[in-house]
C-alpha positions in Angstrom: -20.9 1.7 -13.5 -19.1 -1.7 -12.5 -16.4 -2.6 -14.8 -14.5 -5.5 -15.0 -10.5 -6.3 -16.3 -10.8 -7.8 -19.8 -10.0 -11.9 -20.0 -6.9 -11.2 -22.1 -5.7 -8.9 -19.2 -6.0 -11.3 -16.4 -4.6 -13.9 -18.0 -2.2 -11.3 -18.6 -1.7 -10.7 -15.0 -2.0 -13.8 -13.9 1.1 -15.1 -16.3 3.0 -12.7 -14.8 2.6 -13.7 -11.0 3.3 -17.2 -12.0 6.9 -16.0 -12.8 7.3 -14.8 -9.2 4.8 -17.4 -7.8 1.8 -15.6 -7.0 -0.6 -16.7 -9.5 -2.5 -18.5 -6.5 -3.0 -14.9 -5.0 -4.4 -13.3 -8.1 -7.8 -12.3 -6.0 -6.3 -12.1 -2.4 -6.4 -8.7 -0.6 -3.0 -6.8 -0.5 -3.2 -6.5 3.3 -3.7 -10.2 3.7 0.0 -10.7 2.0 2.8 -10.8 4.2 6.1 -9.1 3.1 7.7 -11.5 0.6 4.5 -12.1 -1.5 4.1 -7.6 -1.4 7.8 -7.4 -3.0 6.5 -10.4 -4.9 3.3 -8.5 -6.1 5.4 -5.0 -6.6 8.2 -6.7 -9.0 5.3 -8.8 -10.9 4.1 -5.1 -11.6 7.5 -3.8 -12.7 7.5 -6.6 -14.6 3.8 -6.2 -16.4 4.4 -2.8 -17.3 7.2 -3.9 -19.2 9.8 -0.6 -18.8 12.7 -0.7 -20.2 14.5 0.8 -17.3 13.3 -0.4 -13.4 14.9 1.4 -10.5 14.1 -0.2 -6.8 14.9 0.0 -3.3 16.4 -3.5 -2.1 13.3 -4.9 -4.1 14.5 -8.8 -3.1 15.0 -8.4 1.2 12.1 -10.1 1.9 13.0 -13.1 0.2 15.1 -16.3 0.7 18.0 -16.2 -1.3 17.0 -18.9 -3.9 13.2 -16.8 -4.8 15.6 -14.1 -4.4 18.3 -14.9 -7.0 15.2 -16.0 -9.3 13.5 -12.5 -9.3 16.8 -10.6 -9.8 17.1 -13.0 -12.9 13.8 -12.3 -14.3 14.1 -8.3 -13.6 17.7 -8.8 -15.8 16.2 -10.9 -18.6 12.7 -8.6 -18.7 14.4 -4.8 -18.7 17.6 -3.0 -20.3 18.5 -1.3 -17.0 18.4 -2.1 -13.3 19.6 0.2 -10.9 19.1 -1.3 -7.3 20.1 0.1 -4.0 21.1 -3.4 -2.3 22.3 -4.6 1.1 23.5 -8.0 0.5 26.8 -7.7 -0.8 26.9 -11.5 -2.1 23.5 -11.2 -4.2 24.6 -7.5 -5.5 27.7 -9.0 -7.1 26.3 -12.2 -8.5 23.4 -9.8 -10.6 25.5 -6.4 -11.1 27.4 -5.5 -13.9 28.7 -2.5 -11.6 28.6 -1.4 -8.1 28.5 2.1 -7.0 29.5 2.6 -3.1 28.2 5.7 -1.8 29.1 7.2 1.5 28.2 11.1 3.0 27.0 11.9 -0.2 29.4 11.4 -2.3 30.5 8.2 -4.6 33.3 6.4 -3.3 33.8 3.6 -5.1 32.7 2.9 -8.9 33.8 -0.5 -10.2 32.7 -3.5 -12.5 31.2 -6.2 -10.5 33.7 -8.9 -12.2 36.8 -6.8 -10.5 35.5 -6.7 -6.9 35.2 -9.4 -3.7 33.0 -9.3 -1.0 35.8 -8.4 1.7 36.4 -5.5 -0.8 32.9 -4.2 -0.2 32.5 -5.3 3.4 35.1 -2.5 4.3 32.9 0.4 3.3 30.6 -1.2 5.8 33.2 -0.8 8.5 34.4 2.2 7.5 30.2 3.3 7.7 30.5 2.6 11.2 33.5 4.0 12.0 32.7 7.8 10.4 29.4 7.5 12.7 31.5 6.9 16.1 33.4 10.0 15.0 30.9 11.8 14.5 29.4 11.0 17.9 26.6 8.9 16.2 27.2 5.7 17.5 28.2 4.3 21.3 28.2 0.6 22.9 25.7 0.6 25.2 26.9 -2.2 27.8 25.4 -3.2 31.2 26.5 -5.9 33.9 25.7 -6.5 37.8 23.7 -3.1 37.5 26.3 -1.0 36.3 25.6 0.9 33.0 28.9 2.3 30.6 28.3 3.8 27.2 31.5 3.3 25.3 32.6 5.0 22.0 34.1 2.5 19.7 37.4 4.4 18.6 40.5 3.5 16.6 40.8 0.7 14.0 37.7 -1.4 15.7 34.0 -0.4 14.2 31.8 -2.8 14.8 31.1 -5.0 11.2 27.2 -5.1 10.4 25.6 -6.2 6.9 25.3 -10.2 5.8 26.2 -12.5 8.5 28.9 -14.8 6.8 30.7 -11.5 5.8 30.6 -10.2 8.7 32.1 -13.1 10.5 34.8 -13.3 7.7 35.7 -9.6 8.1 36.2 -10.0 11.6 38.2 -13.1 11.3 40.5 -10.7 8.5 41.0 -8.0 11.3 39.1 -5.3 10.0 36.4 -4.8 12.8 34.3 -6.3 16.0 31.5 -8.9 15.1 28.6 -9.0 17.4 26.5 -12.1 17.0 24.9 -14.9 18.9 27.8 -17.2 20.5 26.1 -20.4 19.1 26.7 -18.9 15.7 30.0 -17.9 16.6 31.1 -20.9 19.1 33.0 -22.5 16.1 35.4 -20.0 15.4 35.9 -19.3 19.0 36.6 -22.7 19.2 39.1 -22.7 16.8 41.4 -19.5 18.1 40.0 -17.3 14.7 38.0 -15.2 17.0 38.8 -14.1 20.5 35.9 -13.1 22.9 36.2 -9.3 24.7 34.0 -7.8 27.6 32.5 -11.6 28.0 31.2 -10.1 32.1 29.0 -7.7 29.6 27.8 -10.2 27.1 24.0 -9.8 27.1 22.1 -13.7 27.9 19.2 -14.5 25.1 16.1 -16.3 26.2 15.6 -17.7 22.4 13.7 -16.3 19.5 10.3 -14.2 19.6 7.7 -14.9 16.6 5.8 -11.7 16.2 3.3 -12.0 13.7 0.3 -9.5 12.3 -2.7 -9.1 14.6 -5.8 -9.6 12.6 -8.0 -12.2 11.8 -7.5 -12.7 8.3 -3.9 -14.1 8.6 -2.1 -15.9 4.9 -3.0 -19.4 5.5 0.6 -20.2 4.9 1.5 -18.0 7.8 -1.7 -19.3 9.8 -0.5 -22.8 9.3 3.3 -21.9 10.6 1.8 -20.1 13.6 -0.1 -23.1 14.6 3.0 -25.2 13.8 5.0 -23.1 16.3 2.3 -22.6 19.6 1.5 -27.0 18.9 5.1 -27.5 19.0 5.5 -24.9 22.5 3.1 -26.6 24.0 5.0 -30.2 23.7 6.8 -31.2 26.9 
C-alpha cells in the first residue's frame, strides 16, 4: 500500500521549515543537504514535535551567527527547557539563563548567565588544555630546516583554543598562547599586545582548500559557489 502525508500535515511541515528557512527543501533528499540546512532540518523537527523540553548537541555549529542566533530564539520561544552542550562561549551567554562548566567529570562551575563574561569562561578553556599537557595528552609538534622537536607546553602557558576573538583576547589578558594565522593576528602584533615566539618554527600557509562532497547531485547553492570559486581560479 502507498500512502501519502495528509494536506494539513505538510502544510504543517512545511510552516515549520519556513521558520528555519527550509520550506524550499520540503521534497529534497537528506543527503543532497549540506550541514547547515541537516541542523536546519533536525531543529525544524524538534520544533514540529512540539516537546516541552529539547536537549541537543551544539545544535547551531553549522550556522552563521545571525541564522544561528535566530534558531536559538525560536528553540526559547517554542519549548520550557533547553539544555544545550555549546562551544561558542558568546552565543551560550546571549541564549542561557545558566551555564554549567564541566571538566574530568565533574561540574566545575554552575552560574547564571547574567553573572558571567566571556574571559570568565574562556579560562576553563585554558585550564582544558593545560590538565591534558599534564596528563601527557597534548605536545607541540614543531619542525624547521628538517629538524623535528615535540615540546610539552608546561607552566602557566596552555595554548587558548575555542572562538577566535576570545581567543585572541585571552591571549592579549595573559592567560595562555594563541595560535592563529599572522594576517589575523598582524594587528595586534603590530601594536606591541602580542609578541611573536619560536617565529624560525612558524609553519608557511599556501591559502585556503575548498573541499566539497563528491557526488553528482550537489545543493545548487553549493553547485553555484563551487563554480564561483574554480571561474574565479582560473582568472589571471
Amino acid at each position: 500500500m502507498l500512502a501519502w502525508p495528509a494536506r494539513a500535515e505538510v502544510a504543517a511541515v512545511r510552516a515549520v521549515l519556513d521558520l528555519v528557512g527550509m520550506a524550499d527543501s520540503l521534497h529534497a533528499r537528506a543527503g543532497a543537504l549540506f550541514g547547515g540546512q541537516q541542523q536546519c532540518t533536525s531543529v525544524a523537527r524538534a520544533l514540529y514535535n512540539g516537546r516541552p523540553v529539547i536537549i541537543g548537541d551544539d545544535p547551531v555549529s553549522a550556522l552563521d551567527p545571525v541564522q544561528a542566533a535566530g534558531v536559538l530564539g525560536l528553540l526559547r520561544a517554542r519549548h520550557q527547557t533547553l539544555i544545550l552542550a555549546m562551544h561558542d562561549v558568546p552565543m551560550a551567554l546571549a541564549h542561557s539563563d545558566r551555564i554549567i562548566v564541566l571538566g574530568a567529570g565533574r561540574v566545575v562551575l554552575d552560574a547564571p548567565s547574567r553573572d558571567l563574561a566571556a574571559e570568565t569562561l574562556m579560562r576553563f578553556y585554558a585550564l582544558h588544555d593545560a590538565a591534558a599537557v599534564a596528563a601527557g595528552l597534548c605536545r607541540r609538534q614543531l619542525r624547521h630546516r628538517g629538524r623535528r622537536a615535540a615540546v610539552p607546553s608546561r607552566g602557566r602557558r596552555p595554548r587558548i583554543g575555542a572562538a577566535t576573538d576570545l581567543a585572541v583576547n585571552a591571549a592579549i589578558a595573559g592567560t595562555g598562547i594563541v595560535y592563529l594565522f599572522e594576517d589575523w593576528l598582524r594587528p595586534h602584533l603590530d601594536s606591541g599586545a602580542l609578541e611573536p615566539v619560536l617565529e624560525p618554527w612558524w609553519q608557511r600557509f599556501p591559502g585556503p582548500f575548498l573541499y566539497y562532497p563528491g557526488k553528482r547531485l550537489l545543493p545548487a547553492p553549493l553547485r553555484a559557489f563551487v563554480s564561483f570559486i574554480k571561474a574565479s581560479a582560473d582568472q589571471p
